[in-house]
C-alpha positions as CSV (number, residue, x, y, z in Angstrom):
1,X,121.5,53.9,112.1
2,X,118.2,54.3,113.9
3,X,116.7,51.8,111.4
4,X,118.6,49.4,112.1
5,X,117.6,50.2,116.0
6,X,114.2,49.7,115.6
7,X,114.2,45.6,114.9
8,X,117.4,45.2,117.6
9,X,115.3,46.7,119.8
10,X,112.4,44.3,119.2
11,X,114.9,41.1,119.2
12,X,115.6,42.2,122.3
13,X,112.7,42.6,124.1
14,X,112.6,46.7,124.3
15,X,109.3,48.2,124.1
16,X,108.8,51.1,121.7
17,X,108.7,53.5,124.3
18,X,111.8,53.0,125.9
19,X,113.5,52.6,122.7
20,X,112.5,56.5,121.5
21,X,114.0,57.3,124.9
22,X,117.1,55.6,123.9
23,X,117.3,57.2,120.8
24,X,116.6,61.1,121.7
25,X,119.4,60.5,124.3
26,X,121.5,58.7,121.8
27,X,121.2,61.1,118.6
28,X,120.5,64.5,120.3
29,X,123.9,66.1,121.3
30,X,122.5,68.8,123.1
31,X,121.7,67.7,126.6
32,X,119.4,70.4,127.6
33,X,117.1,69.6,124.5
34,X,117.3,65.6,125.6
35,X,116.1,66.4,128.5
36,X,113.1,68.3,127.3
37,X,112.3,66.0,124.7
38,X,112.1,63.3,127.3
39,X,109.9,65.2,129.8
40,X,107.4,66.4,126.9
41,X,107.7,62.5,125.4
42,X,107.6,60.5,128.6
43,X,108.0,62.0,132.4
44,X,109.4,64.4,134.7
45,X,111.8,61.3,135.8
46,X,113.2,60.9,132.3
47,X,115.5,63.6,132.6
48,X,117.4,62.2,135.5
49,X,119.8,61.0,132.6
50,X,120.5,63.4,130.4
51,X,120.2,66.0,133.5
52,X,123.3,63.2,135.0
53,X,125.3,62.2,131.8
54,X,127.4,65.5,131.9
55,X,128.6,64.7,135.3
56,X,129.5,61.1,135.0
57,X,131.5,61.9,131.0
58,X,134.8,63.2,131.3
């Protein structure tokens, strides 16, 4: 499935950065190791989601 990602995400304009984001939220189902895959990866600020997501599902 993530191969198929990869040239969806270049059709539609999503640079490769913010399409690993994407995919460690998307493919990890532990949201504790998301989030520290996204700080280590990107930023402090990329956990705000994963640190979020449990609140918002139902």
């Amino acid at each position: 499935m993530l191969g198929l990602l990869i040239p969806l995400s270049k059709i539609i304009g999503v640079n490769y950065r913010d399409h690993q984001a994407i995919a460690f939220l998307s493919v990890t189902k532990n949201q504790s190791v998301a989030a520290a895959i996204a700080v280590m990866a990107l930023s402090p600020e990329a956990s705000i989601v994963p640190a979020l997501i449990p609140m918002v599902q139902p």
